[in-house]
C-alpha positions as CSV (number, residue, x, y, z in Angstrom):
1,X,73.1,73.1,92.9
2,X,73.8,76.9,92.1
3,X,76.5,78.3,94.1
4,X,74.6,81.0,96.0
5,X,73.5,80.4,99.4
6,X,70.6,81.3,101.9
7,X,70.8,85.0,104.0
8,X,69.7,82.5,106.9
9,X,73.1,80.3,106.2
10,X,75.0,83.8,106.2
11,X,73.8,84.8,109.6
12,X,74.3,80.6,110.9
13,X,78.0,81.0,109.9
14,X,78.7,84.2,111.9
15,X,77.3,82.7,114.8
16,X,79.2,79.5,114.4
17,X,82.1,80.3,113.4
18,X,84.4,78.0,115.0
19,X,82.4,74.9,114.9
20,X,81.6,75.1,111.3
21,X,85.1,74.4,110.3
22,X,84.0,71.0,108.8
23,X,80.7,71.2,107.5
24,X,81.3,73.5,103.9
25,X,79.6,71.3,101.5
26,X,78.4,70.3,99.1
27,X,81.7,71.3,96.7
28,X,81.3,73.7,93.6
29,X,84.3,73.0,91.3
30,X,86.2,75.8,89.5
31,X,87.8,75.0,86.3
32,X,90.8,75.8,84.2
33,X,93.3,77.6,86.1
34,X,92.5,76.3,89.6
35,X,93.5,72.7,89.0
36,X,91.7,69.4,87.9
37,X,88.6,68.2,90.0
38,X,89.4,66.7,93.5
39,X,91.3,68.8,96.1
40,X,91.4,72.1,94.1
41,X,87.5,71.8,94.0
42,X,86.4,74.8,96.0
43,X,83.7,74.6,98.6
44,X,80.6,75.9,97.7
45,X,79.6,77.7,100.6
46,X,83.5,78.7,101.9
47,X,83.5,80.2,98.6
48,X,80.0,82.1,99.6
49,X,80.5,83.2,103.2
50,X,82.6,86.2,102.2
51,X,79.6,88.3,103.2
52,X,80.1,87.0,106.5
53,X,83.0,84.7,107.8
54,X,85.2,86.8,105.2
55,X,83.7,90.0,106.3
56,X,84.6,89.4,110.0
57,X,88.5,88.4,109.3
58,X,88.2,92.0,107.2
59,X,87.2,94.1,110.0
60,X,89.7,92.1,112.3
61,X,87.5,90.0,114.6
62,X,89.5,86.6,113.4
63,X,91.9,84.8,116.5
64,X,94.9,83.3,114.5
65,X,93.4,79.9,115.2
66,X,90.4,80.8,113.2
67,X,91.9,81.8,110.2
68,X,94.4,78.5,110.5
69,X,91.2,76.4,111.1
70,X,89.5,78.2,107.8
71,X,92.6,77.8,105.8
72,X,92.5,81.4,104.9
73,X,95.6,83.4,103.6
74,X,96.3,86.2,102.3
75,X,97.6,85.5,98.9
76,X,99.1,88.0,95.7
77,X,96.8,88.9,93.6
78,X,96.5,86.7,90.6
79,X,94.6,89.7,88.6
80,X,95.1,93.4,88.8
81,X,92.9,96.2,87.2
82,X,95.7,99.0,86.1
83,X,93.5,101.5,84.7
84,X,92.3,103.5,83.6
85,X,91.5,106.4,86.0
86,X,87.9,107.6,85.4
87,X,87.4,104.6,83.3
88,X,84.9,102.2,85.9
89,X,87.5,100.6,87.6
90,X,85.9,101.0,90.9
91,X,82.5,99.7,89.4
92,X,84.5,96.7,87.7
93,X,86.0,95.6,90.7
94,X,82.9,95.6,92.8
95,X,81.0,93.7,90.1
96,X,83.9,91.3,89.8
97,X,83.5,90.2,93.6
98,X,80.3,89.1,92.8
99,X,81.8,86.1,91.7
100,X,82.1,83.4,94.6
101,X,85.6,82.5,93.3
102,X,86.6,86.3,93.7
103,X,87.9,88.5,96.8
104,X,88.8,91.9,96.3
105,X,91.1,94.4,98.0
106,X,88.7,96.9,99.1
107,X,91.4,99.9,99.2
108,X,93.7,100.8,96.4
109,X,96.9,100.0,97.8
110,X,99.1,102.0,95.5
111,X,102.1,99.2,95.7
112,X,103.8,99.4,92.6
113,X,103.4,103.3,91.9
114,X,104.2,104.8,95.3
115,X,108.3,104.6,95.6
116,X,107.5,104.4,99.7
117,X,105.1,101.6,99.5
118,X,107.3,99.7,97.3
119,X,110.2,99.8,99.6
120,X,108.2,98.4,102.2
121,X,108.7,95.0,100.3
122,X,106.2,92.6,98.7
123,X,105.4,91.3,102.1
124,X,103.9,94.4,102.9
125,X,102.1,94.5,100.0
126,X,100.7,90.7,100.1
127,X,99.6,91.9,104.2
128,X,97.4,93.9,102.4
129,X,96.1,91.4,100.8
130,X,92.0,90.3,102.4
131,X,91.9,86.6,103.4
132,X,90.9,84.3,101.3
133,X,91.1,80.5,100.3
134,X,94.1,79.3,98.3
135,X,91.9,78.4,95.0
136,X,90.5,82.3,95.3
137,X,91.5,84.6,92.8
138,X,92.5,88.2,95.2
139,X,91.8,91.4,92.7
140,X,93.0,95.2,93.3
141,X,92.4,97.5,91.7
142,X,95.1,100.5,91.5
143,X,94.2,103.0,88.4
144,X,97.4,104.9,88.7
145,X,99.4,102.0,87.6
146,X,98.4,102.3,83.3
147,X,99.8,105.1,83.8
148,X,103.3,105.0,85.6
149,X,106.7,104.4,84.4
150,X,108.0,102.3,87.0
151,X,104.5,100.0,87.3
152,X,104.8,97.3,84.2
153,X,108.7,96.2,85.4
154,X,107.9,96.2,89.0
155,X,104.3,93.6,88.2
156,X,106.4,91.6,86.1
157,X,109.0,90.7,89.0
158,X,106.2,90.0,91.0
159,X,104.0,87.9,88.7
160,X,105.5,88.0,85.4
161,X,102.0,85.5,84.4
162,X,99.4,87.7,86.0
163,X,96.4,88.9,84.3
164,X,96.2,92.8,83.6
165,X,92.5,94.0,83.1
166,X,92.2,97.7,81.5
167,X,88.6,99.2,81.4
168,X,88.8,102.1,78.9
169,X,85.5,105.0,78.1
170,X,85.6,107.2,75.1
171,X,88.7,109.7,75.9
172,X,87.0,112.8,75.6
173,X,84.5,111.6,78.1
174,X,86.7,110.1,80.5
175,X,89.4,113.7,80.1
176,X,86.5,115.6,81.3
177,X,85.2,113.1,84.2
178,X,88.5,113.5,85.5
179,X,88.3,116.9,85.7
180,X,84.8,117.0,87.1
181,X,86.6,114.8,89.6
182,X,89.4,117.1,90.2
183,X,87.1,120.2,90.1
184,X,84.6,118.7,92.6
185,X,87.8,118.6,95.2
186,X,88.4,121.6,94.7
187,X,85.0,122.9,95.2
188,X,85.0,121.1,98.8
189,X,88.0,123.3,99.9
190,X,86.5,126.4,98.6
191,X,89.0,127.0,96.0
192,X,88.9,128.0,92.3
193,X,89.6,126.0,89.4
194,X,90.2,126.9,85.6
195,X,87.6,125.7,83.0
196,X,88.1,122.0,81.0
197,X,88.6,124.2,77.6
198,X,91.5,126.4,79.7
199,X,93.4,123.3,80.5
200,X,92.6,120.8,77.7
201,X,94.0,123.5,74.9
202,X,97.3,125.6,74.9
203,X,96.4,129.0,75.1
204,X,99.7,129.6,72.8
205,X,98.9,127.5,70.6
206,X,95.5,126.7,70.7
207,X,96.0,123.3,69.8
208,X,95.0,119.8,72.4
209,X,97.5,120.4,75.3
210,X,99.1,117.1,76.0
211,X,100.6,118.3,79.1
212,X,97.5,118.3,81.0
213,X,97.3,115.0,82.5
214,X,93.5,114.3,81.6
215,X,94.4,114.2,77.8
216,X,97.4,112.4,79.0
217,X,95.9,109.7,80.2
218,X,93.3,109.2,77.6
219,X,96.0,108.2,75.5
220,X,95.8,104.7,76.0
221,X,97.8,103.5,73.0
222,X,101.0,105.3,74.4
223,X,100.7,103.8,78.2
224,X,100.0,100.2,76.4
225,X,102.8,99.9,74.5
226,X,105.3,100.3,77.4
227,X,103.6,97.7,78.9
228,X,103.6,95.4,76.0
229,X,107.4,95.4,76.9
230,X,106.8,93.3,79.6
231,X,104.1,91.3,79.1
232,X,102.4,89.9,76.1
233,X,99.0,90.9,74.4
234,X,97.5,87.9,75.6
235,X,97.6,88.7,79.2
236,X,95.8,91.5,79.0
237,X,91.6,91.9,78.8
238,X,90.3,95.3,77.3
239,X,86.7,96.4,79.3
240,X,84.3,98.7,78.0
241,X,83.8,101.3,80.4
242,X,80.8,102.7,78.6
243,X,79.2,99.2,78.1
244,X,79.5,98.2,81.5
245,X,77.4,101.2,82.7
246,X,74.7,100.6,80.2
247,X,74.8,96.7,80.0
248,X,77.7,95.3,82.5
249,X,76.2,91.3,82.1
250,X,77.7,90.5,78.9
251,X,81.0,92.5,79.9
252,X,81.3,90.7,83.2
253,X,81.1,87.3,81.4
254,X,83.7,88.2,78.9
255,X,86.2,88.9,81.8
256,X,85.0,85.8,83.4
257,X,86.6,83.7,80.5
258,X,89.4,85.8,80.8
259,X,90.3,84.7,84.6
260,X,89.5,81.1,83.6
261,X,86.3,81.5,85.7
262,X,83.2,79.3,85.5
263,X,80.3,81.6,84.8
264,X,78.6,82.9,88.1
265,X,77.4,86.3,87.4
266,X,73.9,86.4,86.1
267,X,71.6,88.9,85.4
268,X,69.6,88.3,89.1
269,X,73.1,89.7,90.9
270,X,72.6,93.2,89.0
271,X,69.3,95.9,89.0
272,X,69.0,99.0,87.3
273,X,68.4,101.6,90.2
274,X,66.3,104.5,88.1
275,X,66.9,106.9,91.3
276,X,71.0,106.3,90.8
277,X,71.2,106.2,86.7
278,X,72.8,102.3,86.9
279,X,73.0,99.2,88.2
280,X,73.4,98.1,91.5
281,X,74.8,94.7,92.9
282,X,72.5,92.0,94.2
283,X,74.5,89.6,95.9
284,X,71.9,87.7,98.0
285,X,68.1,88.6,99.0
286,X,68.8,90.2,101.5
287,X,71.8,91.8,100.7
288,X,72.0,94.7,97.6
289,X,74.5,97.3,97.2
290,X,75.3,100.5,95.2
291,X,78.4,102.4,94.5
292,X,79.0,105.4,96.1
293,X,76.8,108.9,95.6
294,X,80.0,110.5,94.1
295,X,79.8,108.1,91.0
296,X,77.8,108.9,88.1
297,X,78.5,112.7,88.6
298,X,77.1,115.0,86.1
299,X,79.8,116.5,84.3
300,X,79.9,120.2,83.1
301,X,79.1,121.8,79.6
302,X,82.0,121.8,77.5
303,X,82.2,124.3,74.3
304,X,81.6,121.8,71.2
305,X,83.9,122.9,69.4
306,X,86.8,121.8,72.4
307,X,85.3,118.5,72.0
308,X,85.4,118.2,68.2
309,X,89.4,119.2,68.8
310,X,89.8,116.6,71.2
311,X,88.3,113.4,69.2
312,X,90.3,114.4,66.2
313,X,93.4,114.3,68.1
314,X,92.4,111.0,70.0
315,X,91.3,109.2,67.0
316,X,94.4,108.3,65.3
317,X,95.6,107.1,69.2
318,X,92.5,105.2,69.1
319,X,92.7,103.3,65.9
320,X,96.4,102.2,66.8
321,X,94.6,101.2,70.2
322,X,92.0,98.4,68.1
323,X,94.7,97.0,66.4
324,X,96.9,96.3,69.0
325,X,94.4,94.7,71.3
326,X,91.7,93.5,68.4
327,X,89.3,95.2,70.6
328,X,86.6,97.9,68.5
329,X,84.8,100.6,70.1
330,X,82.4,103.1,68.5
331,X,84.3,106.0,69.1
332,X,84.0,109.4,67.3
């Protein structure tokens, strides 16, 4: 039996909620990581109720004795997406919860990257946690982290066996969709900002200025490595960013195997909205959804020649970045 359920089952759990406790079956088993067949199986339709048991315990609706008679907890997460900023992570970890064995942390919780957060404690930061059941796999996503110094230690006392997901797009491209980011705030408050070529090259110079924290970032090679202190190759899984706008099916089931997963996500949970420019999520028939309006946004002309700089510079960054994680792109 496929382990996607009726709207009309949706709707009879949110009414039932309490009474219901004992009646999620038949069971859908997850392999590998969550234990042999038996009591780690996973009930199918627990697993599927997110969209509305789950939901409810999100928005705060759940007594104490319906989350002990559910078995929910909030748990660690046993994945993280790190980075990269501008890279999809938003679009990764919405896709990802389309999995039934999945729950995501719908805010970025900036734990491990924000010196006041992280004094708070790890209680704090597992509080932040949505419910789940113990054989779910809880994902946030927290973009900054690739990028700070402190992050990779900090994970590693946490989890030093947790899985690190890093969705990547062509450097140039994702440099100037942060700034179209950045510029787009500042457009909001009515405020002035300098051109991409202005910040992306030293006036002095005139050669890529790696002060600017767009080109920065696009180096992925130089954030990887300080995490490769901690934590070995193998824990980490290397998304295309640029694949997963243009065909996110086979690079969904990719990180499925990475997370030990059995393979949920098909090509009926995800539509290409023509309107939007990319796919949306189907999770049901009666449920869809999109990512927000201020994805996709169109990003303005940069002088060619700026751009030619900029993938000359990234390119020897990026062919150390294939070796270390065996991991090709087609970038110029």
């Amino acid at each position: 039996m496929d382990c996607f359920f009726s709207s009309a089952w949706t709707v009879y759990i949110s009414q039932h909620l309490d009474n219901q406790a004992n009646r999620l079956q038949p069971l859908c088993p997850i392999d590998g990581r969550f234990g042999p067949h038996g009591q780690d199986e996973i009930p199918l339709r627990a697993l599927q109720f997110k969209r509305g048991l789950l939901h409810e315990f999100r928005k705060g609706n759940a007594t104490k004795e319906q989350i002990r008679l559910h078995n929910l907890v909030q748990q660690l997460p046993k994945a993280i997406i790190i980075g990269v900023r501008k890279g999809g992570t938003r679009a990764l970890l919405e896709m990802l919860n389309l999995h039934p064995a999945v729950v995501k942390a719908s805010q970025e919780i900036h734990f491990f990257d924000n010196d006041e957060n992280y004094a708070k404690g790890i209680e704090w930061y597992r509080k932040k946690m949505p419910f789940s059941y113990p054989h779910q796999i809880t994902i946030e996503k927290s973009p900054a982290y690739f990028i700070t110094e402190e992050v990779p230690e900090r994970i590693y006392k946490m989890n030093s066996s947790i899985k690190l997901l890093i969705i990547v797009r062509e450097p140039t491209t994702r440099a100037i969709s942060d700034y179209t980011q950045v510029l787009e705030g500042k457009e909001r408050k009515n405020k002035t900002y300098y051109k991409f070529e202005k910040l992306a090259i030293d006036p002095n110079t005139c050669e890529v200025n790696t002060k600017y924290k767009a080109v920065r970032t696009s180096i992925y090679t130089k954030h990887l490595e300080r995490w490769l202190k901690y934590f070995p190759i193998e824990q980490f899984h290397i998304v295309d960013g640029d694949r997963l706008i243009t065909e996110p099916l086979p690079e969904l089931q990719l990180v499925e195997k990475f997370l030990n997963l059995p393979p949920r996500i098909s090509q009926y949970n995800l539509y290409f909205n023509a309107t939007r420019g990319f796919y949306c999520l189907r999770f049901n028939i009666v449920f869809n959804k999109c990512l927000a309006g201020s994805k996709g946004r169109i990003h303005p002309e940069v002088d060619t020649s700026v751009i030619t700089k900029l993938r000359k510079f990234f390119h020897p960054f990026n062919q150390k970045f294939y070796q270390i994680t065996g991991r090709t792109f087609n970038w110029p």
